[in-house]
C-alpha positions in Angstrom: 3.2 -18.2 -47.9 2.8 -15.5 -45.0 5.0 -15.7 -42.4 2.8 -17.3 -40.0 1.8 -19.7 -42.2 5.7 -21.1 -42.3 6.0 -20.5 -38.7 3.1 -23.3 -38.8 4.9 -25.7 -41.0 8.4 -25.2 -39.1 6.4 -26.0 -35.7 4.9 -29.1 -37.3 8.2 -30.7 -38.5 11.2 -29.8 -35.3 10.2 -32.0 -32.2 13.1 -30.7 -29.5 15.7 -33.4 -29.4 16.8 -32.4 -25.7 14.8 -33.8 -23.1 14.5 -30.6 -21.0 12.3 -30.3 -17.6 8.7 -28.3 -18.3 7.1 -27.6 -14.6 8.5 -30.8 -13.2 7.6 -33.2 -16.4 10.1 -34.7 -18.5 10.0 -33.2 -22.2 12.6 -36.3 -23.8 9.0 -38.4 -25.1 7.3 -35.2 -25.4 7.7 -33.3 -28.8 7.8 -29.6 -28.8 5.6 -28.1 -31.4 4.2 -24.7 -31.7 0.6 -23.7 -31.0 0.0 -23.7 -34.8 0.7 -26.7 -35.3 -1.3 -30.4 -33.7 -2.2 -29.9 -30.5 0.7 -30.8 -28.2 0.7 -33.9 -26.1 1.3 -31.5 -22.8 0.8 -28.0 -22.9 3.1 -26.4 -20.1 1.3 -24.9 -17.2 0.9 -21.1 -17.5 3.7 -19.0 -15.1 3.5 -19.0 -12.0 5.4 -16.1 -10.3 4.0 -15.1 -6.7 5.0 -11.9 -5.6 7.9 -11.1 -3.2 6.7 -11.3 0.2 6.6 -7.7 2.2 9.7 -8.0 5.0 9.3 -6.7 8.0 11.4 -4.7 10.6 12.8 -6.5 13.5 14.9 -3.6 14.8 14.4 -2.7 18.6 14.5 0.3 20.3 17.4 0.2 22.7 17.1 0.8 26.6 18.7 3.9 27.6 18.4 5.5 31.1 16.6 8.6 31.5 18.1 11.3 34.2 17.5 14.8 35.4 14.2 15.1 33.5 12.9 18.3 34.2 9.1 20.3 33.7 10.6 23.2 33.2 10.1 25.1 29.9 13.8 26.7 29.6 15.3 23.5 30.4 17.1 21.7 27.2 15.4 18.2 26.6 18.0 15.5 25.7 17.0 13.7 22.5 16.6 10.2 23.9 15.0 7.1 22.5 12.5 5.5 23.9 12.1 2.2 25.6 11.2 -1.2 24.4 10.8 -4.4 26.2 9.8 -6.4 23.1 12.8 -9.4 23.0 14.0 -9.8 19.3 16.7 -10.6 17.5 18.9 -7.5 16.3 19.3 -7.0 12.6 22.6 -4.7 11.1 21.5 -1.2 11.5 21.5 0.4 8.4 22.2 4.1 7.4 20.0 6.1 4.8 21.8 8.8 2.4 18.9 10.5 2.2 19.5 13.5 4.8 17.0 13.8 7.7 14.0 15.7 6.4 12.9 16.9 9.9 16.1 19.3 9.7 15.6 20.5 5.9 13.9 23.9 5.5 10.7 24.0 3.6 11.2 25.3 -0.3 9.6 28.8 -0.2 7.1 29.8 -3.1 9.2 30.9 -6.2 6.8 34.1 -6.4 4.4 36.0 -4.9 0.8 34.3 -6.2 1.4 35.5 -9.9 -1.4 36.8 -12.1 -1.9 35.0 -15.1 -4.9 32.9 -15.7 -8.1 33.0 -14.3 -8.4 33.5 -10.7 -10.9 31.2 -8.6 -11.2 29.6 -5.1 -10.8 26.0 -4.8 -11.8 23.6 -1.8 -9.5 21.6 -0.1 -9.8 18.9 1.8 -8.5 20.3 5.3 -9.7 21.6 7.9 -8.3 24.1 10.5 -7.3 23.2 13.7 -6.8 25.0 17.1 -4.7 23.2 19.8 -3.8 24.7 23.0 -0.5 25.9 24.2 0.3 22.7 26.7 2.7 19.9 27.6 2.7 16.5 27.3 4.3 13.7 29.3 5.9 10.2 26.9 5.8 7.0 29.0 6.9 3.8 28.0 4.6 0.9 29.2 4.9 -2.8 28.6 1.9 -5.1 28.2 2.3 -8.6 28.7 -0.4 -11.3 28.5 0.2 -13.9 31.8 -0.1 -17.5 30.2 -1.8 -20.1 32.2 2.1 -21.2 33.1 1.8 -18.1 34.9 4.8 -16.9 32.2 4.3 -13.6 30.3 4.1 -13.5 26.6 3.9 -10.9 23.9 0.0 -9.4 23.6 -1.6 -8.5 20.4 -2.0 -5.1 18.9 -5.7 -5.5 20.0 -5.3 -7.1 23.4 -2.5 -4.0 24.3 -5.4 -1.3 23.2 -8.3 -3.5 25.2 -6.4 -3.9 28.0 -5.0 0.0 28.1 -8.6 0.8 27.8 -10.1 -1.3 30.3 -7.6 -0.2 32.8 -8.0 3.5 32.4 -11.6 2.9 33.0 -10.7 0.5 36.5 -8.4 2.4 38.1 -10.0 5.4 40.0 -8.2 8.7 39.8 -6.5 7.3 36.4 -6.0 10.5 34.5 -6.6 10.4 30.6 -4.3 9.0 28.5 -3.4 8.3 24.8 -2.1 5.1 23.4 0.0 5.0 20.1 -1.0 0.8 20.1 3.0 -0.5 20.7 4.8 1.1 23.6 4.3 4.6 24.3 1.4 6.5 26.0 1.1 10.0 26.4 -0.8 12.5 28.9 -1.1 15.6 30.4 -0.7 14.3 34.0 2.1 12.5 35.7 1.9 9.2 36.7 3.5 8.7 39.6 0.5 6.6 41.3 0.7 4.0 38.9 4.3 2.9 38.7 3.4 -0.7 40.2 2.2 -3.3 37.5 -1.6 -4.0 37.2 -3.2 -6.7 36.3 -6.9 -7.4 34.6 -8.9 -10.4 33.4 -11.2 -9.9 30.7 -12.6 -11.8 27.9 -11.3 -12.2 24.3 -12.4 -14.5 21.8 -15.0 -16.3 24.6 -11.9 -17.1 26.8 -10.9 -15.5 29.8 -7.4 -13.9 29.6 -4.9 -11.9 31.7 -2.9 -9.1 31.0 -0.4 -7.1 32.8 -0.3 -3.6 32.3 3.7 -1.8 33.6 4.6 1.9 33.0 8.3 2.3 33.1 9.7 5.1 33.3 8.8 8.5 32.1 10.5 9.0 28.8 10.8 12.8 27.6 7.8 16.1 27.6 7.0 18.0 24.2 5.8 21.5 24.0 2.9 21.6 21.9 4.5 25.5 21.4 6.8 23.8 19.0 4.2 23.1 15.9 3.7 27.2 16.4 7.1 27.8 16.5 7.8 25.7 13.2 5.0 27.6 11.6 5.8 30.7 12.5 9.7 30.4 11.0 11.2 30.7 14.5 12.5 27.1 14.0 13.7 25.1 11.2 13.5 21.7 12.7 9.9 20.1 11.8 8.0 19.3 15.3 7.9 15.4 14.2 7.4 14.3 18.1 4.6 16.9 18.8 2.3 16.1 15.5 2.6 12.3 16.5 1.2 13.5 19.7 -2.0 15.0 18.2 -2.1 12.4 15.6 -2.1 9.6 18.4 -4.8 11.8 19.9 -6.8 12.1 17.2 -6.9 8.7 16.5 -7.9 7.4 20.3 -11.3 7.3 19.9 -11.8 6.5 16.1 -9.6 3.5 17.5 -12.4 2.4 19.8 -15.2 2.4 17.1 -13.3 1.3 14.1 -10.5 -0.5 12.3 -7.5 1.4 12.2 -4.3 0.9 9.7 -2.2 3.9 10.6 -3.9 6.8 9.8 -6.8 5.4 7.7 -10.2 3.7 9.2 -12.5 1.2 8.1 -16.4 1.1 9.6 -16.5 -3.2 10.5 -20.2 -2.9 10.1 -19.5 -2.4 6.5 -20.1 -5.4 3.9 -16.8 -6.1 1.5 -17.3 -5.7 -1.9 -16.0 -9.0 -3.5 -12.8 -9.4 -5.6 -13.7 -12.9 -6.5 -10.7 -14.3 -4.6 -11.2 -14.4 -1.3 -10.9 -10.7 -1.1 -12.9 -7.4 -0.9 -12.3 -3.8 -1.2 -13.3 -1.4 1.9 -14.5 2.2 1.9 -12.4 4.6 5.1 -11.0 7.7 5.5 -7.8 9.1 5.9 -6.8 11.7 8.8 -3.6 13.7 9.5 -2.3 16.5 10.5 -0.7 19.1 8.6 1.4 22.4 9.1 0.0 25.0 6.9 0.9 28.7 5.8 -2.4 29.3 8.1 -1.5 26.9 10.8 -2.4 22.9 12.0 -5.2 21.8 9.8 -6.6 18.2 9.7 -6.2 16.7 6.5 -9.6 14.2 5.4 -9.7 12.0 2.6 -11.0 8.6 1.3 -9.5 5.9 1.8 -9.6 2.2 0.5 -8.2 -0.8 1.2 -8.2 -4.8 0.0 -8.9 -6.9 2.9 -9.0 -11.3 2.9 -12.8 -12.2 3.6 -13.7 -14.3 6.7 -14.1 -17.3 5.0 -13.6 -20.7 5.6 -10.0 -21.7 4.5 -11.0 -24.4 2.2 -13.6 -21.5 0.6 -10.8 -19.2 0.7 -8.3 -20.8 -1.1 -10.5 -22.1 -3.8 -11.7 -18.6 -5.1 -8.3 -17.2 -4.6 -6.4 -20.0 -6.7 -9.7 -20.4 -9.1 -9.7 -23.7 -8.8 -11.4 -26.6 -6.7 -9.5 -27.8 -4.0 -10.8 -30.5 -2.5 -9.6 -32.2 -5.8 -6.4 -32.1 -4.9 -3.1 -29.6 -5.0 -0.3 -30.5 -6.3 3.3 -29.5 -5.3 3.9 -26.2 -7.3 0.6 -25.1 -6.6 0.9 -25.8 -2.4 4.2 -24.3 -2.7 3.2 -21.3 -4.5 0.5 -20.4 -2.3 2.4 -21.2 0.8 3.7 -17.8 -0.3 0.9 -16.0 -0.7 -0.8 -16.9 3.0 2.4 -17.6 4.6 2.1 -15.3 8.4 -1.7 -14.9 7.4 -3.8 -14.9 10.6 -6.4 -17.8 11.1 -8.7 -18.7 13.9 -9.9 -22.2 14.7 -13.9 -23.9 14.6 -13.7 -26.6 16.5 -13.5 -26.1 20.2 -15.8 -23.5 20.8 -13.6 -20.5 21.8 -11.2 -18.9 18.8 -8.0 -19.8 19.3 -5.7 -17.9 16.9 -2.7 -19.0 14.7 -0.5 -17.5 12.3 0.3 -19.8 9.1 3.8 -20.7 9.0 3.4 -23.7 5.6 1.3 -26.8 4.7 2.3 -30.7 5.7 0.8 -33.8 4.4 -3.0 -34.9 4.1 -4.2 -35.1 7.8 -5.2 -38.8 6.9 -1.1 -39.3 6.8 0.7 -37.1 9.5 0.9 -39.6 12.4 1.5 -38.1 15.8 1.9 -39.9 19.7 -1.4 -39.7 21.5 -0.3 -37.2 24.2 2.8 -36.5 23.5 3.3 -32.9 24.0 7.2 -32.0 24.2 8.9 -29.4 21.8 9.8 -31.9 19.2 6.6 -33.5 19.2 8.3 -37.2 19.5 7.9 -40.0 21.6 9.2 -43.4 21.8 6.3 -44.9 23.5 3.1 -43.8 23.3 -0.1 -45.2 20.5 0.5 -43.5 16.9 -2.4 -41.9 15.3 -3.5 -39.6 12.2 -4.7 -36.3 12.5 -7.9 -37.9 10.1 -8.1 -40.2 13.1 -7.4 -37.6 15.7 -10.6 -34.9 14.6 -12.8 -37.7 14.1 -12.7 -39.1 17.4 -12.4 -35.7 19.6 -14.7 -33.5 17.2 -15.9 -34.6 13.9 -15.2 -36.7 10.9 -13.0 -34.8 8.5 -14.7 -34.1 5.4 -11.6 -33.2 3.2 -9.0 -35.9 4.7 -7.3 -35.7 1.5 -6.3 -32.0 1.9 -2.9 -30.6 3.4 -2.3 -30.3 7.0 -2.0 -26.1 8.2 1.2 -25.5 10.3 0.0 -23.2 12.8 2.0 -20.8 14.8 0.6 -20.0 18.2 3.2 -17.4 19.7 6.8 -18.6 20.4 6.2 -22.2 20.2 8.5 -24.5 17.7 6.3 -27.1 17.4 3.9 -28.0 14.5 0.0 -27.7 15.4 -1.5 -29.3 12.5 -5.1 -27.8 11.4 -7.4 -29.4 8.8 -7.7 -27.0 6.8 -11.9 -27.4 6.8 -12.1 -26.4 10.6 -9.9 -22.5 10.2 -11.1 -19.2 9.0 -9.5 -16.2 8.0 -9.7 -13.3 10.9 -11.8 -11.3 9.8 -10.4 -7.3 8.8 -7.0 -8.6 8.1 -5.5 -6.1 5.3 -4.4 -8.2 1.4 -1.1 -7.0 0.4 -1.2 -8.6 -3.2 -1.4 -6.8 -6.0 -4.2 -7.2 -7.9 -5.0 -8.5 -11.5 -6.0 -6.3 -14.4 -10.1 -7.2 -13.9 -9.8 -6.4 -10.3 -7.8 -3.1 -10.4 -10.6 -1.8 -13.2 -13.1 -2.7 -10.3 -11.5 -1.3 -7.7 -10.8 2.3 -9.9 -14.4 2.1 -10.9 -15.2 2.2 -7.1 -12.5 4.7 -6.2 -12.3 7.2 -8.9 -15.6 9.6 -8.0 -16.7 13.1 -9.4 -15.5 15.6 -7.2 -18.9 16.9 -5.6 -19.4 13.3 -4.6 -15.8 13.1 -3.0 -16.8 16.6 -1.4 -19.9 15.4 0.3 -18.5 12.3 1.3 -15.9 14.0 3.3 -18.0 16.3 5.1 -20.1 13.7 5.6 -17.1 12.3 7.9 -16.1 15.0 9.3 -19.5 15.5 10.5 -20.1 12.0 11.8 -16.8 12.2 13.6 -18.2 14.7 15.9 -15.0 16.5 16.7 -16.7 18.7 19.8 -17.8 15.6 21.9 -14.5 14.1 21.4 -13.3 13.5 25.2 -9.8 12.9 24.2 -9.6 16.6 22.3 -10.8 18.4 25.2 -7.8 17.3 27.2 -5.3 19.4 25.0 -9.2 22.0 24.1 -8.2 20.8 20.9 -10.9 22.6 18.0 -12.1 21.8 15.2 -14.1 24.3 11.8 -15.8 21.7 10.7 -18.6 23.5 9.3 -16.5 23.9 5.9 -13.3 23.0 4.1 -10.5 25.1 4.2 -10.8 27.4 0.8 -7.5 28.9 -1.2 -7.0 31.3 -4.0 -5.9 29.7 -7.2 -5.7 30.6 -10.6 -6.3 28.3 -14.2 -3.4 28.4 -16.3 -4.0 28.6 -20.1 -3.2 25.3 -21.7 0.1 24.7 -22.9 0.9 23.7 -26.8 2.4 20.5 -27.5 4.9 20.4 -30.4 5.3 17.9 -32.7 7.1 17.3 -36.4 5.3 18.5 -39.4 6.2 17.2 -43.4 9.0 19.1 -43.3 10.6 18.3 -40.0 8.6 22.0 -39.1 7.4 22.4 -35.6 3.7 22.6 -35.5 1.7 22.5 -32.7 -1.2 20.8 -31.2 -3.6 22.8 -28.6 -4.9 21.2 -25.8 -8.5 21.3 -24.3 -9.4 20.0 -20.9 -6.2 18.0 -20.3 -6.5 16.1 -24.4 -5.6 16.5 -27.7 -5.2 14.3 -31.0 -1.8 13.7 -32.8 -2.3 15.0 -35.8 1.4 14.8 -36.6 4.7 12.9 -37.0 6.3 12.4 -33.3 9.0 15.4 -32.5 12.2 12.5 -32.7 11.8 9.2 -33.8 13.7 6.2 -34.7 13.7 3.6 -37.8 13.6 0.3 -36.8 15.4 -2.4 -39.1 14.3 -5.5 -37.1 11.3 -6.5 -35.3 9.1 -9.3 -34.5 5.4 -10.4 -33.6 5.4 -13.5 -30.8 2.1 -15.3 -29.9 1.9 -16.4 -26.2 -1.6 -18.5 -25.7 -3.9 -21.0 -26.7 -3.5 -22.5 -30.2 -5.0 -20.1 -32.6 -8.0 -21.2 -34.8 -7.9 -19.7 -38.2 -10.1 -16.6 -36.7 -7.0 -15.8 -34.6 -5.0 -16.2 -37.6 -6.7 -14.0 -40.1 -6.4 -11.4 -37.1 -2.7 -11.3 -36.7 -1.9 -11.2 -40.6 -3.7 -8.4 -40.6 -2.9 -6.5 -37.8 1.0 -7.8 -39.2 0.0 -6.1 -42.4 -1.6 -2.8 -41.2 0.8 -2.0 -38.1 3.6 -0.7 -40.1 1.6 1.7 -42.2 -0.1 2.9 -39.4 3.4 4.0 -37.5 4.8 5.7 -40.7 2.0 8.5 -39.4 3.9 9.6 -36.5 7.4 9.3 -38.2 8.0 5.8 -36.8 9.6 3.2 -39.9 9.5 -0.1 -39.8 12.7 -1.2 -42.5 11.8 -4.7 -42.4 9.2 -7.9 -42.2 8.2 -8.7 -39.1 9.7 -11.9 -37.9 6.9 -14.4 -36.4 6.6 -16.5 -33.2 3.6 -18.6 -31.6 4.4 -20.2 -28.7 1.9 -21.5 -25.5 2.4 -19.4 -22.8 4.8 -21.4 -20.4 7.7 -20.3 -18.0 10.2 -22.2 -20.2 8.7 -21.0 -23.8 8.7 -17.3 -23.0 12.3 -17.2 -21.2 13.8 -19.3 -24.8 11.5 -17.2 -27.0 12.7 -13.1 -25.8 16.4 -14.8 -25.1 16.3 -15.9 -29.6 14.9 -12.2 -30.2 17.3 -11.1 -28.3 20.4 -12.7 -29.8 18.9 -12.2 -33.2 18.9 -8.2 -32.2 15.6 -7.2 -32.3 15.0 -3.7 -31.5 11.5 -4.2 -30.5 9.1 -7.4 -30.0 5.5 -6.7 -30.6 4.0 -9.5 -28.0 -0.2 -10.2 -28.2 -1.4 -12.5 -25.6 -4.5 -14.1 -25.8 -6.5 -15.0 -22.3 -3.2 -15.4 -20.1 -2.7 -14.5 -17.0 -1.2 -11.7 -15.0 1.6 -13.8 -14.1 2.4 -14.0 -17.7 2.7 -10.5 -18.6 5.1 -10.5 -15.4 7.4 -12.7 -16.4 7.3 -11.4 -19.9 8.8 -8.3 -18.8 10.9 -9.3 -16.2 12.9 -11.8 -18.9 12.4 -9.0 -21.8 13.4 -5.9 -19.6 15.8 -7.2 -16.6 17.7 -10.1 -18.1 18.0 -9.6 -22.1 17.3 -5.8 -23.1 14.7 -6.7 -25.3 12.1 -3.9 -25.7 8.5 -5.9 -25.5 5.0 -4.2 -26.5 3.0 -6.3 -25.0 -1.1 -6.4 -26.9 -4.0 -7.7 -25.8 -5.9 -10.0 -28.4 -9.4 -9.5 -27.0 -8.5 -5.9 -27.3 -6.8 -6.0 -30.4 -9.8 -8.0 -31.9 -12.3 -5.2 -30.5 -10.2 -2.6 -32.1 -9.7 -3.8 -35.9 -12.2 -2.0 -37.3 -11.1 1.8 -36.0 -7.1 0.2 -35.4 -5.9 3.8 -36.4 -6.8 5.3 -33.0 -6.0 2.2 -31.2 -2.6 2.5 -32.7 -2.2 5.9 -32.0 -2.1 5.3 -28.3 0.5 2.4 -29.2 2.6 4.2 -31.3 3.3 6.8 -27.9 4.6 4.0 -26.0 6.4 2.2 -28.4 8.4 5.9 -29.4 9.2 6.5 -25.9 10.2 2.9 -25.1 12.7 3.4 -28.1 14.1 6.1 -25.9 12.6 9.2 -28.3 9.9 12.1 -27.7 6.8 12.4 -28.6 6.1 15.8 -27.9 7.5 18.8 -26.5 6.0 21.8 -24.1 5.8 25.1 -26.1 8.0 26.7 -23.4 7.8 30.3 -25.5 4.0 30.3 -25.3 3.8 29.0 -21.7 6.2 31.2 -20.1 6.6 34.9 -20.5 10.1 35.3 -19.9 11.7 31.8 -20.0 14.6 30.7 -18.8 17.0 27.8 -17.8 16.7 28.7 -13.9 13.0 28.0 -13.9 12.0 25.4 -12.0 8.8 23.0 -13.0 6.0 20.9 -10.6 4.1 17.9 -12.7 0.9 16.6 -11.6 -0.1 13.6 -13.1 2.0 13.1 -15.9 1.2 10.2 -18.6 4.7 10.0 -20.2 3.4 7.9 -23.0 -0.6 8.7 -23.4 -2.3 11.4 -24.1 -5.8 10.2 -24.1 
């Protein structure tokens, strides 16, 4: 009887005597039986592990006076920090090891071009920039929006930038200026008119608002001299304050027209290309400036970046959890994507104007949170007053809830403590709010597809942007006459190194090597070290397996083994066999018994689960039990039966490495002329385990 066969049997006769907890249902009435055997009573839920959330820095800028500032050229500048008037909380400061890169001195070449290969000229994707010799005045400004209380409160990134714009255009005489989007501006001029607060009323999201605009103090002047300097060796300390200058100035009026996310930019006209869950890819650019052997140039590249759809919330959240929600949630799944949206911007439907909110969690069904008709204190209680549902609440003020059955949003709306409870029904998602979830595997193979273009395509789409950024008309250039070649990329001498040889072990433990033509070759040979391995095991995490399923893995069981003898690889033993459903609490007791049982590698196939899954599978097999896992797709170890030589070819280089050996070695003899253990290397794009 084959091994899976009596893993069958074994599964069939041991129900688990402990009661245990599976996702929040008892197991104690619940036998535990393998996927080979009857189908279970209750098959655990698949994993669900939501990524970490991104923290964010709360660390302020401390206030320090600024003296006996002075225009003059000759005059040392003291290195002083700039203002900030944003009130937070202050978090230990912490201390990098890493020593400050703007003092390091670049690494020079190692020679002087060299000669070998074939010499050719290769476009890059910069383009040369001239900047006049000028200098630049740092303010620090603070932006307030005035509440109807007549109390100021922190602005938006995008009402700061509307209202620096719209009083640079009010204010007559107002020189040009340049707004890094949080507290600095910069200009040529000084602003010594302007040291009184100003105020403006303008419309956002069809309500009038009111902002207050302050400049503080003047902060520091730069000397664009310094980038020369720097390139030109007379200094050693990189010109970080000056190319944030140019950068800032670059990016002024690509701020006005499009969505900016540091240096990259996004066209909102464009139309998302779906994910499937609530998310879709945009195509930008990226811009930045460099310091070159031949001086500033302005680095262009494309750029792209997930973004969440503006959809309606109850839309939103049932492509991105795949499932139905007006059905129902229950408790892990609320919780889990409480996670995921958790400080996600929303706007509201209901009253005609947008008001915004940030999500800070979920509550109960708003046909059971009861609140006091117009009670409107901090707490949001009150001892007298008439009780009434938020259900009851919508329906009477706005409309009848369709979805009354569906969780409550908690909505943030700027320092306040109190809950404003949304239906969910009647938010949306802002629209060109960046996704910093990772992706699955279907996604990420749409997103390369997009992404990954032939290189005359990814030339003429970045002239193409550099063209329709019109440089010469740029207003905010001219102040510092500011140039741009634009009419081609910047072109360098290079040469084509000969492919290197790849050595590997021949019958006779021999070094033989294999050549390699346009960046692949075939493994022909053993692996250059290997490893025997004298106990291993095949585990099954998904569905249970019809007898299709099962044919497959005896005979990928039988012909795996066989297969790794080629490249030197020998298994000593019989494959010890596992089918479990793929649930939290199956996989962790699974790699923890192939662990104690000292398994030096565990070949896992999973058949149609998630990404969460895989996760957890290595997160158990690499961080808590030292199990070395080879995780294998069924679908595409089904696909591949018929030619499963190649297929494991590309396996065996993963499974040699991760059993710490080498595959191959770098003919160092026939790639170097002379040599030597000083000589120093530069990879690009590596592929540690595949050479395909």
């Amino acid at each position: 009887m084959s091994a899976w066969a009596q893993r069958k049997a074994r599964a069939d006769s041991k129900p688990n005597p402990e009661p245990t907890q599976i996702n929040g249902v008892s197991t104690a009435t619940v036998p535990k039986k393998s996927a080979w055997g009857a189908p279970p009573v209750q098959t655990p839920a698949p994993v669900n592990v939501t990524p970490t959330e991104r923290s964010s820095s709360a660390f302020p800028t401390p206030r320090e006076a600024m003296e006996k500032l002075s225009i003059d050229s000759t005059a040392p500048q003291p290195a002083v920090r700039s203002q900030s008037a944003r009130p937070t909380n202050r978090r230990p400061c912490l201390h990098s090891a890493v020593p400050e890169s703007a003092v390091l001195a670049p690494i020079r070449r190692p020679d002087q071009g060299g000669t070998v290969g074939k010499v050719i000229e290769v476009y890059t994707n910069h383009f040369r920039v001239k900047i006049a010799d000028e200098f630049v005045n740092q303010y620090d400004v603070e932006i307030y929006m005035i509440g109807r209380d007549q109390k100021p409160r922190l602005a938006r990134k995008d009402e700061r930038w509307e209202t620096v714009q719209r009083i640079a255009k009010r204010e007559k005489d107002f020189p040009i200026i340049w707004y890094d989007e949080g507290k600095t501006i910069y200009t040529k001029e000084l602003l010594t008119d302007f040291t009184k607060p100003l105020q403006i009323t303008f419309k956002m999201n069809n309500e009038d608002k009111t902002f207050q605009f302050h400049v503080l103090n003047l902060v520091r002047q730069e000397k664009i001299r310094d980038i020369f300097d720097f390139i030109e060796k007379k200094t050693s300390v990189r010109p970080r304050d000056a190319i944030r200058i140019i950068e800032t100035l670059f990016k002024q009026r690509a701020r006005n027209d499009l969505i900016a996310i540091r240096n990259q930019f996004y066209d909102r006209r464009q139309k998302l290309d779906d994910l499937g869950d609530g998310r879709g890819m945009a195509n930008g650019f990226y811009q930045a400036l460099f310091l070159t052997q031949c001086g500033p140039t302005l680095n262009v590249n494309l750029a792209f970046t997930c973004f969440y759809m503006p959809l309606n919330f109850v839309e939103f959240a049932t492509k991105y959890l795949r499932k139905d929600i007006t059905k129902g949630l229950n408790e892990n799944e609320l919780q889990g994507f409480k996670r995921i949206v958790r400080n996600m911007l929303i706007e509201t439907l209901h009253t005609g104007r947008d008001i915004r909110y940030r999500i800070r969690g979920f509550g109960l069904p708003a046909n059971q949170i009861m609140f006091v008709r117009g009670a409107s204190d901090e707490v949001g209680d009150a001892s007298l007053g008439e009780k009434i549902s938020v259900a009851d609440f919508f329906a009477e003020k706005y409309q009848k809830l369709k979805y009354p059955n569906l969780p409550c949003i908690d909505g943030m709306s700027g320092q306040q403590k109190r809950a404003n409870w949304l239906p969910m029904e009647l938010v949306k998602l802002v629209p060109w709010e960046r996704s910093l979830k990772p992706l699955d595997s279907v996604q990420r193979a749409l997103v390369t597809k997009k992404s990954v273009i032939k290189p005359e395509q990814r030339y003429d789409q970045i002239m193409k942007i550099v063209n329709d950024r019109d440089f010469d008309n740029d207003s905010y250039l001219k102040e510092l006459d500011i140039k741009v070649e634009t009419k081609e990329m910047l072109q360098v001498k290079a040469r084509i190194l000969p492919p290197p040889e790849i050595k590997y072990r021949g019958q006779g433990k021999t070094d033989i090597a294999e050549r390699v033509s346009f960046g692949k070759w075939t493994i022909r040979n053993r692996f250059y070290t290997t490893r025997d391995i004298t106990k291993w095991g095949m585990i099954y995490f998904g569905s249970k397996p019809n007898e299709n399923i099962i044919e497959s893995l005896k005979d990928f069981e039988t012909r795996l083994p066989p297969l790794l003898q080629r490249y030197g690889i020998t298994m000593k033993s019989k494959p010890i066999t596992v089918a479990k459903p793929p649930g939290k609490s199956d996989i962790e007791a699974t790699l923890h018994n192939a662990s104690n049982e000292k398994w030096q590698l565990a070949i896992v196939i999973l058949n149609n689960t998630t990404e969460n899954v895989y996760d957890y599978i290595k997160q158990c097999g690499n961080q808590r039990y030292g199990l070395v896992t080879q995780c294998v797709s069924y679908q595409t170890l089904e696909r591949n039966l018929s030619k499963l030589d190649m297929y494991v070819q590309n396996l065996s280089q993963k499974i040699n490495a991760k059993m710490g050996c080498i595959n191959g070695v770098v003919n160092l003899k026939a790639a170097l002329s002379r040599p030597s253990t000083d000589d120093i290397f530069m990879f690009f794009g590596a592929d540690v385990s595949n050479t395909l």
